[in-house]
C-alpha positions as CSV (number, residue, x, y, z in Angstrom):
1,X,26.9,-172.3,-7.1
2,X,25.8,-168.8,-5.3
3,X,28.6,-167.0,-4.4
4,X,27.4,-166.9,-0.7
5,X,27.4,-170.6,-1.0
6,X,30.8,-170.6,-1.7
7,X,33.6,-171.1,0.9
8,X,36.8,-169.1,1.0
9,X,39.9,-169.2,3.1
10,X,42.7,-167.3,4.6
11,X,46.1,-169.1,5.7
12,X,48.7,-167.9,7.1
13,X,51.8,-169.6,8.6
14,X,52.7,-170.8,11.6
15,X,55.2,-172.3,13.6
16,X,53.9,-175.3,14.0
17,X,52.2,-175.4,10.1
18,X,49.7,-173.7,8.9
19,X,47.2,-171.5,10.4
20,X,43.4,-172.6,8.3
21,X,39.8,-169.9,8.6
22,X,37.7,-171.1,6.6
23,X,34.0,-169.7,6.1
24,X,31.1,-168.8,4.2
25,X,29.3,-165.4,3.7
26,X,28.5,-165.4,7.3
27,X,31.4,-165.0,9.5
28,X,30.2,-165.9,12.5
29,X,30.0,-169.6,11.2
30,X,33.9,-169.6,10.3
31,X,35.9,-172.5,11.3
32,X,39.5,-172.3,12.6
33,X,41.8,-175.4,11.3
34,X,45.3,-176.3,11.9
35,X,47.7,-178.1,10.1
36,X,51.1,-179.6,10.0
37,X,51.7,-179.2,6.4
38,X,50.8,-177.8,3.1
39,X,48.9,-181.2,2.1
40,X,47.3,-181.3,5.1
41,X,45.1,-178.0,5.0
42,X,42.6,-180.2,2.6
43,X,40.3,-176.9,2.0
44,X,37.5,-177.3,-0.2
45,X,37.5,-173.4,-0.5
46,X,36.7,-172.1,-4.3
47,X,39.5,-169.4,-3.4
48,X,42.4,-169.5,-0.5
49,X,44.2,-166.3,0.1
50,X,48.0,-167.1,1.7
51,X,50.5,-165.0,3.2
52,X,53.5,-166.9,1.8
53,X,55.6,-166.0,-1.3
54,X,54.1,-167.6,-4.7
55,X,56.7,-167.4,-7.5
56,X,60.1,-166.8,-7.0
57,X,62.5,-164.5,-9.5
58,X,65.8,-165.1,-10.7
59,X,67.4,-162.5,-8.8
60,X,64.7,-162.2,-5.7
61,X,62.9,-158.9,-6.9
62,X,59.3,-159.2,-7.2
63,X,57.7,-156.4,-8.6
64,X,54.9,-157.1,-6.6
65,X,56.6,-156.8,-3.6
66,X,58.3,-153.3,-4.4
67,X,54.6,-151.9,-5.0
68,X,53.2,-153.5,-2.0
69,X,56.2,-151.7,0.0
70,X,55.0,-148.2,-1.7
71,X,50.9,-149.1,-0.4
72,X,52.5,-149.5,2.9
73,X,54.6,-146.4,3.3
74,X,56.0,-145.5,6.0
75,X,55.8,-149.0,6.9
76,X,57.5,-151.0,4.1
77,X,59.8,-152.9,6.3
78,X,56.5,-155.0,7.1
79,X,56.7,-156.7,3.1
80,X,59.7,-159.1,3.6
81,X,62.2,-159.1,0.1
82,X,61.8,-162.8,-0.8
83,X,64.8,-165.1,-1.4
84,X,66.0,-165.5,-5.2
85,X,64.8,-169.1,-6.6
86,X,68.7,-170.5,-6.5
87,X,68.2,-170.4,-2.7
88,X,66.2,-173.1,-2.3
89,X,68.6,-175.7,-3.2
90,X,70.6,-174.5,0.2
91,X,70.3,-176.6,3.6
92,X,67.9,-175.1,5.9
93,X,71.5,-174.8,8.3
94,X,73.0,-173.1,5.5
95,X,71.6,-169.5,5.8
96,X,75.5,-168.0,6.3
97,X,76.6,-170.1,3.0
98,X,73.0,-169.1,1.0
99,X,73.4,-165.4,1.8
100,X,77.2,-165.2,0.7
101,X,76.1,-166.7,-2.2
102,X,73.0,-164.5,-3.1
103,X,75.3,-161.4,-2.2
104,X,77.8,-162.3,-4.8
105,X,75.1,-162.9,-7.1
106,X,74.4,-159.2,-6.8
107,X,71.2,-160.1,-5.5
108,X,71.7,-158.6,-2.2
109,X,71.6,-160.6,1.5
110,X,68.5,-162.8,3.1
111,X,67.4,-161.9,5.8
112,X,67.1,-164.0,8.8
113,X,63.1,-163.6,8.5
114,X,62.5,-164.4,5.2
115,X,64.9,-167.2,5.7
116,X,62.5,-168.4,8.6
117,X,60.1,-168.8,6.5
118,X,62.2,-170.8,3.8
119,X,60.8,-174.4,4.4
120,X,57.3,-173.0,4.0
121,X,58.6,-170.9,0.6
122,X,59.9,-174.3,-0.8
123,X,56.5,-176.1,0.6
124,X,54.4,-173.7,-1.6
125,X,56.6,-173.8,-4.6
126,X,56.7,-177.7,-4.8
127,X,53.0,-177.8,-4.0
128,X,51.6,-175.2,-6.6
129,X,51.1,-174.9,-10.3
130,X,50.2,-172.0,-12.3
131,X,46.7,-173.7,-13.0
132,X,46.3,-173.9,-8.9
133,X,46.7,-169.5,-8.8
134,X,43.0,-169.3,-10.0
135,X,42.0,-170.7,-6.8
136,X,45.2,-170.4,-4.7
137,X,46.2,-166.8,-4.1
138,X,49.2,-165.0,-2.6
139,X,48.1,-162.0,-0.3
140,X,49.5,-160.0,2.7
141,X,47.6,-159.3,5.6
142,X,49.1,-155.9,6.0
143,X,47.9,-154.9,2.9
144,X,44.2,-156.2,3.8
145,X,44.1,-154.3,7.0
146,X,45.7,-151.2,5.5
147,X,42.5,-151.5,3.3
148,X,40.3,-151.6,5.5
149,X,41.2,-148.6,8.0
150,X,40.7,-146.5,5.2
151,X,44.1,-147.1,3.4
152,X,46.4,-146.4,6.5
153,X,48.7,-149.2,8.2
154,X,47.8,-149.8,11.7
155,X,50.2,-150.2,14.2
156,X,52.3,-152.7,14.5
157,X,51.0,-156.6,15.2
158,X,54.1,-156.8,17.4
159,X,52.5,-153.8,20.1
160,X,49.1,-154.5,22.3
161,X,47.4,-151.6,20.5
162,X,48.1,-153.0,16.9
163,X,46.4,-156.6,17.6
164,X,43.8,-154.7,19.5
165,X,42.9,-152.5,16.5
166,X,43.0,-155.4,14.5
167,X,40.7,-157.4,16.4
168,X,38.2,-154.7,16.3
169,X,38.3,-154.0,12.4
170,X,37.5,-158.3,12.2
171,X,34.9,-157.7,15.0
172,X,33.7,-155.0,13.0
173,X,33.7,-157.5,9.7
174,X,31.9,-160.3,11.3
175,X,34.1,-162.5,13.0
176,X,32.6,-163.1,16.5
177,X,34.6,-166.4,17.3
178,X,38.0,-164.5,18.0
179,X,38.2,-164.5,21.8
180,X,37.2,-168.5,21.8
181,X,39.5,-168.9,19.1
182,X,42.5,-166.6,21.0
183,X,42.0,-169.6,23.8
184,X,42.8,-172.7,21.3
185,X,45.8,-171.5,20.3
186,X,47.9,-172.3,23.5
187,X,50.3,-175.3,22.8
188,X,49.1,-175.1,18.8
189,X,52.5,-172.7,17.8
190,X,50.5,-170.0,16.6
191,X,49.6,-166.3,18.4
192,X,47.3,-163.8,18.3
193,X,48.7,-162.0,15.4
194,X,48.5,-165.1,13.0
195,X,44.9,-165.8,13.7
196,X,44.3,-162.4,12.5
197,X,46.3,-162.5,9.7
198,X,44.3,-165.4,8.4
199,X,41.5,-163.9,9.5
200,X,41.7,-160.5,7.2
201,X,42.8,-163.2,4.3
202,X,39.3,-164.8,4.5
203,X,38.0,-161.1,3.4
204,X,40.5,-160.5,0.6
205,X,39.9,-164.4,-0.3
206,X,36.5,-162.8,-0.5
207,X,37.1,-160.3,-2.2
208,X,38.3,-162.1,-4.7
209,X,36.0,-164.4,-5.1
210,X,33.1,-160.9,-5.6
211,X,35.6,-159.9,-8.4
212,X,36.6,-156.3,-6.3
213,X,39.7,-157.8,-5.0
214,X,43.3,-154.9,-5.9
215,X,46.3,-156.8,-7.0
216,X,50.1,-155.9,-7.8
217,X,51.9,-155.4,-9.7
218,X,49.6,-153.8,-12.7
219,X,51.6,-155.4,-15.4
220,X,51.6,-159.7,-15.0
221,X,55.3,-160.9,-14.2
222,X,55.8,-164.7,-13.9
223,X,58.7,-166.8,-12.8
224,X,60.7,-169.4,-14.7
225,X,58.3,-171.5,-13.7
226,X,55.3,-169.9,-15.0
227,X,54.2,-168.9,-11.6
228,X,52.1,-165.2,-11.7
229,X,54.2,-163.8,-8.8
230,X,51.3,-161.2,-7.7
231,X,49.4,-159.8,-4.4
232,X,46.2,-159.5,-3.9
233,X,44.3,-157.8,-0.6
């Protein structure tokens, strides 16, 4: 199939699910999808680009991560560490008990963020497969943008200037659906900031699929489960 044929994705969470734009080449045809969980996003995309974790380490340190944090100097703070894989078997309640335990491990604490996003984490991980990572990707929307503003971080999505400059770089790109799209989020649990981030996933998702996608870490590292823990933008 023509690569302009072919449909891409970018997901990111939400707090309500999952946060779905799906499209082809042409962006102004992209479709905005919500769903409850994992199984439900049912994309037919040849490649998804997510902003959640894919692989976790024994001890929590993803090499990935650590070089993401150098691309986004002097804004590192915006790559999350991820939790260490014995985490997961703690309650969701248990974040006190799970971050004693991971700072006796030597692993260092969890933050309340990252922990946040736990249920999500263990969604992925029970979901995915190392044979899925061909077409399901991890990526990181800061990274993307970074990218395209000429290898600078904008501002932060948390400040009216950031989402502004980031809705102008996707205007730039070809999304022309944004304002409508702004307007169906009420009541959905998602804001502004995650339709852009899976909005900027679409074009790494892209990217990907063209073969002129960067990735990190330059040298492969999996986890015990065979997962490549990786990010791409």
């Amino acid at each position: 199939m023509p690569l302009r044929m072919q449909r891409v994705a970018g997901i990111d969470g939400c707090r309500s699910g999952w946060l779905v734009v799906e499209a082809h080449t042409d962006l102004s045809k992209a479709e905005l999808k919500f769903a409850s969980n994992w199984h439900d996003v049912n994309s037919t995309a040849r490649v998804i680009a997510v902003d959640m974790p894919i692989g976790l380490s024994r001890d929590g340190v993803r090499q990935c991560e650590v070089e993401a944090r150098r691309l986004l100097s002097p804004c590192a703070s915006r790559v999350f560490k991820t939790i260490a894989r014995g985490a997961l078997r703690f309650a969701q309640s248990d974040w006190n008990v799970a971050n004693q335990w991971s700072k006796a491990q030597g692993f260092g604490g969890i933050s309340k963020q990252i922990w946040n996003i736990r249920p999500k984490i263990k969604e992925i991980d029970r979901a995915i497969v190392p044979s899925d990572q061909g077409r399901v990707v991890e990526a990181h929307p800061e990274l993307a943008f970074a990218r395209l503003n000429g290898g600078r971080p904008l501002d932060s999505k948390h400040t009216r200037g950031g989402l502004q400059a980031r809705q102008a770089i996707l205007t730039r790109e070809g999304f022309t659906n944004l304002d409508g799209w702004l307007q169906q989020l009420r009541g959905r649990g998602a804001k502004a900031d995650d339709l852009f981030d899976a909005c900027v996933l679409v074009l790494t998702a892209r990217n990907i699929l063209r073969g002129d996608a960067r990735e990190v870490p330059a040298v492969e590292q999996r986890d015990s489960r065979g997962l490549k823990m990786a990010i791409a933008y």
